[in-house]
Each structure stands twice: as structure tokens, then as C-alpha cells.
GUDOKOL-934329 format. One record per atom (N, C-alpha, C, O): residue in three letters; x, y, z. Coordinates in steps of 0.05 Angstrom, whole numbers, padded with zeros to 5 digits, always signed. Example, Ala and Ser with C-alpha at 12.3 -4.5 7.8 and 13.67 -1.06 7.14 Angstrom:
# residues 2
Ala+00264-00114+00156Ala+00246-00090+00156Ala+00264-00066+00156Ala+00285-00066+00169Ser+00257-00045+00142Ser+00273-00021+00143Ser+00258+00001+00157Ser+00268+00023+00161
***
This chain:
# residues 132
Unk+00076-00163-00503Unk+00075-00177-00478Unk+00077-00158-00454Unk+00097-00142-00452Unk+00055-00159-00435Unk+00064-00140-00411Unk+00074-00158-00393Unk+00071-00182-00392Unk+00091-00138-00374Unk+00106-00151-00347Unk+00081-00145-00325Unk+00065-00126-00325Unk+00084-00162-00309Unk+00075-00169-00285Unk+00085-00168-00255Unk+00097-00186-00244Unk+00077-00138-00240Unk+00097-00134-00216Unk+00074-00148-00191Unk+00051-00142-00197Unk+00075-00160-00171Unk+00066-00174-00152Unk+00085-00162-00124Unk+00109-00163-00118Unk+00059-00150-00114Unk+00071-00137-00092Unk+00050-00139-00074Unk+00027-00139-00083Unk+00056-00141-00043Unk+00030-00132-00023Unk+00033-00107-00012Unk+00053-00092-00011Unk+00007-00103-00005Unk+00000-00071+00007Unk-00012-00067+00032Unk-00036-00073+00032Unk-00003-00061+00051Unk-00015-00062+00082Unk-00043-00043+00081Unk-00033-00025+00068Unk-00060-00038+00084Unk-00079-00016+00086Unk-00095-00003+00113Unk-00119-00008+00118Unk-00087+00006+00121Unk-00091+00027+00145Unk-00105+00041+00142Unk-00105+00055+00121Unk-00123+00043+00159Unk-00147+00073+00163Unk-00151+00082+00186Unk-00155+00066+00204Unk-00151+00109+00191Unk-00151+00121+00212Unk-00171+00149+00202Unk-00167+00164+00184Unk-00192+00150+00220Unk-00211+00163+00215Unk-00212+00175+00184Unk-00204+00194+00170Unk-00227+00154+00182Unk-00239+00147+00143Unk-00224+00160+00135Unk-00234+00181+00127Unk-00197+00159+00132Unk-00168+00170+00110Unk-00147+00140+00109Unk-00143+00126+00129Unk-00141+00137+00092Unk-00129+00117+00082Unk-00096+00127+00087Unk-00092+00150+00080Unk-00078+00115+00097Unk-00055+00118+00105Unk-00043+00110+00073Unk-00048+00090+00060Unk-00029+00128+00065Unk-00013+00131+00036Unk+00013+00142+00047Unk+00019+00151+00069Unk+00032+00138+00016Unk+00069+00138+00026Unk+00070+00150-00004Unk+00058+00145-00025Unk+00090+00167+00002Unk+00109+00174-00027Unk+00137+00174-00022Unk+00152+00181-00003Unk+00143+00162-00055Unk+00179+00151-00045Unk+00188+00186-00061Unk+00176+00206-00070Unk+00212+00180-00057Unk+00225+00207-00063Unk+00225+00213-00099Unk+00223+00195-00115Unk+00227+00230-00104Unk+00235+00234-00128Unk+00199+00225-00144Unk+00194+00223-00168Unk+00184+00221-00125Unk+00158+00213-00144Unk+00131+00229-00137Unk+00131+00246-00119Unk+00111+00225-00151Unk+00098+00253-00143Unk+00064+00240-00141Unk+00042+00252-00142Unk+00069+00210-00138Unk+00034+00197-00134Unk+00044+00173-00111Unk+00065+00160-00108Unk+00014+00176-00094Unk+00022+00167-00075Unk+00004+00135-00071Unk-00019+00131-00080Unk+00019+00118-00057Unk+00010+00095-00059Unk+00008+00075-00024Unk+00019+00079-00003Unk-00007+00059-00030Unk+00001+00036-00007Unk+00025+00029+00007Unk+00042+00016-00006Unk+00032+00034+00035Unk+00056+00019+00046Unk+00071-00010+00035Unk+00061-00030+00046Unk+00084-00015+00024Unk+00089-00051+00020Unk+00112-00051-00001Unk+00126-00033-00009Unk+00110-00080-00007Unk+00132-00075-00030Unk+00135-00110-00039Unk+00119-00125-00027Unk+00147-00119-00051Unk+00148-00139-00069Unk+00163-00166-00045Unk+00183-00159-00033Unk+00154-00190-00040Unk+00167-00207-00029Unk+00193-00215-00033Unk+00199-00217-00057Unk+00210-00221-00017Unk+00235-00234-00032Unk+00228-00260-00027Unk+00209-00269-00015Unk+00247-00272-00040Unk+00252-00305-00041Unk+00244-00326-00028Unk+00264-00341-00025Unk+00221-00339-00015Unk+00224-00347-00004Unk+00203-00342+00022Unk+00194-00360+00037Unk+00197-00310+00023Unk+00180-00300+00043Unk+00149-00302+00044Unk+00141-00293+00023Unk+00133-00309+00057Unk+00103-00309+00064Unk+00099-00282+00059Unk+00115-00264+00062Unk+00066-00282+00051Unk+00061-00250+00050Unk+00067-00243+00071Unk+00083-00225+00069Unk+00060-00250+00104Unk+00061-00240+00130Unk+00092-00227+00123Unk+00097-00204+00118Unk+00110-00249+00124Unk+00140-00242+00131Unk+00148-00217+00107Unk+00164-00200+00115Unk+00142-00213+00088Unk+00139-00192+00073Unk+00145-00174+00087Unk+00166-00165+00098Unk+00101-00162+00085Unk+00090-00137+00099Unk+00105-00134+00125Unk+00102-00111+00135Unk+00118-00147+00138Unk+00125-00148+00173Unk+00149-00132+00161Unk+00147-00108+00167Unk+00168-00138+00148Unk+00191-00131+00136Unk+00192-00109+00130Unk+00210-00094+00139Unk+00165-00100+00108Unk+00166-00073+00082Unk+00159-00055+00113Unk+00169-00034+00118Unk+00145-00064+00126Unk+00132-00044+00141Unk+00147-00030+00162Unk+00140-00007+00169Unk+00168-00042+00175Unk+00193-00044+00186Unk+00208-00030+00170Unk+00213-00009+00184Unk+00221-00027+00146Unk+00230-00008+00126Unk+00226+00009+00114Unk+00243+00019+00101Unk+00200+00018+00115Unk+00192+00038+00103Unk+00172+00054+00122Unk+00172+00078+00117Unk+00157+00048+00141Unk+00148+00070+00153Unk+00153+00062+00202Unk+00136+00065+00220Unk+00186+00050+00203Unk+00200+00038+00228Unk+00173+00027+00242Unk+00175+00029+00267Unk+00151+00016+00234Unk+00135-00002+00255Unk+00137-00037+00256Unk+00149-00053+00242Unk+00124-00040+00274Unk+00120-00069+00273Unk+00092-00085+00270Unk+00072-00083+00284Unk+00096-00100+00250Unk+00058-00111+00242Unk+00066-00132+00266Unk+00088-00140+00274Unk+00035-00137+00275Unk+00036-00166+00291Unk+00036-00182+00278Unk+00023-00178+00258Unk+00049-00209+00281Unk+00045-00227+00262Unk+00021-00244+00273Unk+00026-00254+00294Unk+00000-00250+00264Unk-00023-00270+00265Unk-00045-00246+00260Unk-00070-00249+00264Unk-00034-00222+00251Unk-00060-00199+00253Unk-00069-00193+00234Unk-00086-00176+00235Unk-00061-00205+00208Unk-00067-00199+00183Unk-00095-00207+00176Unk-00106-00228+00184Unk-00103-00189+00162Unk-00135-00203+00142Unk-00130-00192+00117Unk-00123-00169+00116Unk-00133-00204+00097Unk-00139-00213+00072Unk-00154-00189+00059Unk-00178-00193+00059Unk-00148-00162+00048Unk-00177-00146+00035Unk-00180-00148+00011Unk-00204-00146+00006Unk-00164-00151-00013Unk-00176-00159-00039Unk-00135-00162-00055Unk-00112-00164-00047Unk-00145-00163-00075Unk-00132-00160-00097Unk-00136-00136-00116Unk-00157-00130-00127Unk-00111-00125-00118Unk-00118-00106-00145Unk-00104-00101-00162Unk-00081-00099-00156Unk-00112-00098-00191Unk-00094-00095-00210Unk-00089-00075-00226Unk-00113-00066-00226Unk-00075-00055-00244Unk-00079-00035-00254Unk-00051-00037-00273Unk-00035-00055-00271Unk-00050-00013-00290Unk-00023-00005-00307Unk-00008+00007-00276Unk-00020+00017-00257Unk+00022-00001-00280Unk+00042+00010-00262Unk+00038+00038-00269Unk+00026+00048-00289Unk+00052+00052-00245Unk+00050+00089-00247Unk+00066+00089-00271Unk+00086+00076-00270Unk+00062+00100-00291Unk+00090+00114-00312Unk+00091+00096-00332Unk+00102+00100-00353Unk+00076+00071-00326Unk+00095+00048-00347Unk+00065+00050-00371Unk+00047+00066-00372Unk+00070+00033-00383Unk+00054+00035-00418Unk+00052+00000-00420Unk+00034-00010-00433Unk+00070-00016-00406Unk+00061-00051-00408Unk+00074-00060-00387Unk+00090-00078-00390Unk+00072-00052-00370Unk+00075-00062-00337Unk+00049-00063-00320Unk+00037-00042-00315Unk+00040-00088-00310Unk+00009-00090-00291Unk+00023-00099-00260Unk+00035-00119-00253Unk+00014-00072-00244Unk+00024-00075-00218Unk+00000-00093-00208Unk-00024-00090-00213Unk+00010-00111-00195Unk-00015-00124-00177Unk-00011-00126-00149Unk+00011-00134-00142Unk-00034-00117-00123Unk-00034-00111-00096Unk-00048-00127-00090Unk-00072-00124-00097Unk-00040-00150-00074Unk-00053-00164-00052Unk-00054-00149-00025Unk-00034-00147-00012Unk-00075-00141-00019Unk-00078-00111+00007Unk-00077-00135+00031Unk-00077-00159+00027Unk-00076-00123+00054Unk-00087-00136+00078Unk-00083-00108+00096Unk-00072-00087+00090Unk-00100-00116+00122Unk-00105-00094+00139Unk-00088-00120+00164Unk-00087-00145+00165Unk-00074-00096+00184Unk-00057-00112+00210Unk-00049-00100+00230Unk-00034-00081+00224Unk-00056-00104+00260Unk-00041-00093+00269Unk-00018-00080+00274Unk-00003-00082+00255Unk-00008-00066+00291Unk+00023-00063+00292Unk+00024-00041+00315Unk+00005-00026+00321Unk+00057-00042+00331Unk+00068-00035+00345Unk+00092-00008+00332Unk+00105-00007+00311Unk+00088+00008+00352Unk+00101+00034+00336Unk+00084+00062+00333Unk+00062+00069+00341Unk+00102+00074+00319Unk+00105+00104+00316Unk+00109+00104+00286Unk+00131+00098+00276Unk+00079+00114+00266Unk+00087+00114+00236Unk+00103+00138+00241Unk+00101+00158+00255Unk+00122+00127+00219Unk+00143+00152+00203Unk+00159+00145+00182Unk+00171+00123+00183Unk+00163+00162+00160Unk+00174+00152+00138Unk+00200+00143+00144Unk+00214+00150+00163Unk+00207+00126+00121Unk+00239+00114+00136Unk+00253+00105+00096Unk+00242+00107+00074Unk+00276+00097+00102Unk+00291+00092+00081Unk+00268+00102+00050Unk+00247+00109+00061Unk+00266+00103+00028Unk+00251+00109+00009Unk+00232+00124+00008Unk+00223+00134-00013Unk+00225+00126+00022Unk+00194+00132+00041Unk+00199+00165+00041Unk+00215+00169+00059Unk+00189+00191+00028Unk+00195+00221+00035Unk+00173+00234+00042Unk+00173+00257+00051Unk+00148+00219+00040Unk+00120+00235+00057Unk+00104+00219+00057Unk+00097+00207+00037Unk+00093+00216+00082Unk+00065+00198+00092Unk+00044+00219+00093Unk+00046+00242+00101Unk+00020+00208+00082Unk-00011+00224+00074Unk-00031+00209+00084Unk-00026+00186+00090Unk-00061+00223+00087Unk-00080+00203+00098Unk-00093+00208+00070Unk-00093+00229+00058Unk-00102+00188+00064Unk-00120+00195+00034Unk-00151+00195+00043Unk-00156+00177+00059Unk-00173+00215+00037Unk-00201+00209+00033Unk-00198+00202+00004Unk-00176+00197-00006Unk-00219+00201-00009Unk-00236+00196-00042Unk-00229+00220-00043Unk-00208+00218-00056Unk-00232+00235-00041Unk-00228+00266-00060Unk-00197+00269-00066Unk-00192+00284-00084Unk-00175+00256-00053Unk-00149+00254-00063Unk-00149+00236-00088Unk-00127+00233-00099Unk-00163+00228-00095Unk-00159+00206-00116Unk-00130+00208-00141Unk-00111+00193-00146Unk-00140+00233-00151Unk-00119+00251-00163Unk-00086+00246-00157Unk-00069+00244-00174Unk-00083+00243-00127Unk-00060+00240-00119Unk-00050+00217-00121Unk-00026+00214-00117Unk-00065+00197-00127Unk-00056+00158-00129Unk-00048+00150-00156Unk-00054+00159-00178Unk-00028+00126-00145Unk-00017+00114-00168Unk-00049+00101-00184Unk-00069+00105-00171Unk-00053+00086-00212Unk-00078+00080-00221Unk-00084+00053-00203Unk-00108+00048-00205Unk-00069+00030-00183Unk-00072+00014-00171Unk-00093+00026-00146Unk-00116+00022-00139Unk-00068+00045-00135Unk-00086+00058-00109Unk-00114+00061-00111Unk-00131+00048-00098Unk-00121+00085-00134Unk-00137+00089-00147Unk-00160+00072-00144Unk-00182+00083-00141Unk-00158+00040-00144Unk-00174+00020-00145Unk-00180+00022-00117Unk-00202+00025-00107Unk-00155+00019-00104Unk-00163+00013-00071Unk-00177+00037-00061Unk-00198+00037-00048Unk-00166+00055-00068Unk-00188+00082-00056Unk-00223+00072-00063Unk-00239+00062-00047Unk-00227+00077-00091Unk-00249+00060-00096Unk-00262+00041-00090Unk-00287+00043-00093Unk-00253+00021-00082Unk-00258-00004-00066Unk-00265+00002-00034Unk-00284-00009-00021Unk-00249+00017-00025Unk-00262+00030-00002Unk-00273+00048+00007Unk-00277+00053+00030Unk-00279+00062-00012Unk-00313+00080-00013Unk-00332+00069-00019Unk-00356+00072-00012Unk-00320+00049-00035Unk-00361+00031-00040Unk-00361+00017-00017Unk-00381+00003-00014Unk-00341+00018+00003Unk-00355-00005+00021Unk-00351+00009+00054Unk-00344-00001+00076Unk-00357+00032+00047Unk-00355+00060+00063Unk-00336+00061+00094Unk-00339+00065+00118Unk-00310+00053+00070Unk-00290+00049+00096Unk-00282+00080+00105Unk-00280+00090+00127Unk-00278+00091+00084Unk-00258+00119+00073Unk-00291+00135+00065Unk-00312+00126+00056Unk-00278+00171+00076Unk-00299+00181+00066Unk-00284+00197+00039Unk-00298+00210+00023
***
């Protein structure tokens, strides 16, 4: 039986590089976000994770919807991380914050550097020539 992790991922681009985070102690790098608590809307989530982990503020009504993705968790052998992405405004100054020990811009040629989820999203946005 595999476990099933459900988390959202904000996705940012800034001249075709994909805004990526690495937490400490880890060495592949992934999407801003993190798992909802109890109770929370995806918005109220991402507004939250994004606020904690890299001190900005998403707008709330700014969200759009970019896919779903699924893959093996980094490290694990029967864990399927799954990423509901969205792209959103926000107010602020990126910078890593609590968990958070280096922010990266990813092109496609970092591929190497992503968890196998990322991996997808990188992919997903070269075929649709967001990211060079």
C-alpha cells in the first residue's frame, strides 16, 4: 500500500527560471508550498506556506489553477507526493524564511536538481514554453 502526501505548490517565473526552495539538511530542490491544515482552502494554504517560508504575501483572488502533479516522494520507495500548482500574485521581498536554506531560479537544464514531482513541473513547463 503506498501513502499519499497532498500538498499545493505556488509557481513563479521570472525570466523563464522557475522560482525553486531548498529546506535545510536536503539537497533537491522543489516548489514553494506545503500541505493544508484542517480546515484551510487551497488559497488560505498557499497565502500561509508562502508567508512562512519565503516572508511574502499572495493576493488573495490572484490565484490560477496550473495542473496537478504526481510522482514518488524525494527519498521515499511507497510515498506519492501530489502538487496542485497555481501561479499568484503577491506583495513582498522573496527570501528564505523558517525551513527554507536556499532559494534558486530553475531553467530545464537544472532538472537534475528537482525532487521527481518538480521534475514533472519543470517538464510541464517547457512543453508549454514557459521556462527555457
Amino acid at each position: 500500500m503506498e501513502n499519499k502526501i497532498d500538498k499545493l505548490g505556488w509557481i513563479y517565473i521570472e525570466n523563464k527560471k522557475l522560482l525553486a526552495v531548498r529546506s535545510y539538511g536536503k539537497e533537491a530542490f522543489y516548489v514553494p508550498g506545503g500541505k493544508r491544515e484542517t480546515g484551510e482552502t487551497d488559497e488560505e494554504a498557499l497565502i500561509r506556506e508562502a508567508r512562512e517560508e519565503l516572508c511574502i504575501d499572495i493576493i488573495p483572488g490572484s490565484l490560477n489553477f496550473v495542473g496537478k502533479f504526481e510522482a514518488l516522494a524525494h527519498g521515499k520507495i511507497n510515498t506519492v507526493v501530489q502538487i496542485t500548482a497555481y501561479t499568484a500574485d503577491f506583495d513582498g521581498e522573496i527570501r528564505p524564511n523558517a525551513e527554507i536554506e536556499e532559494i534558486s531560479w530553475l531553467a530545464y537544464k537544472d532538472i537534475e536538481k528537482a525532487t521527481p514531482v518538480m521534475k514533472l513541473i519543470l517538464q510541464y513547463l517547457k512543453d508549454n514554453f514557459l521556462i527555457d
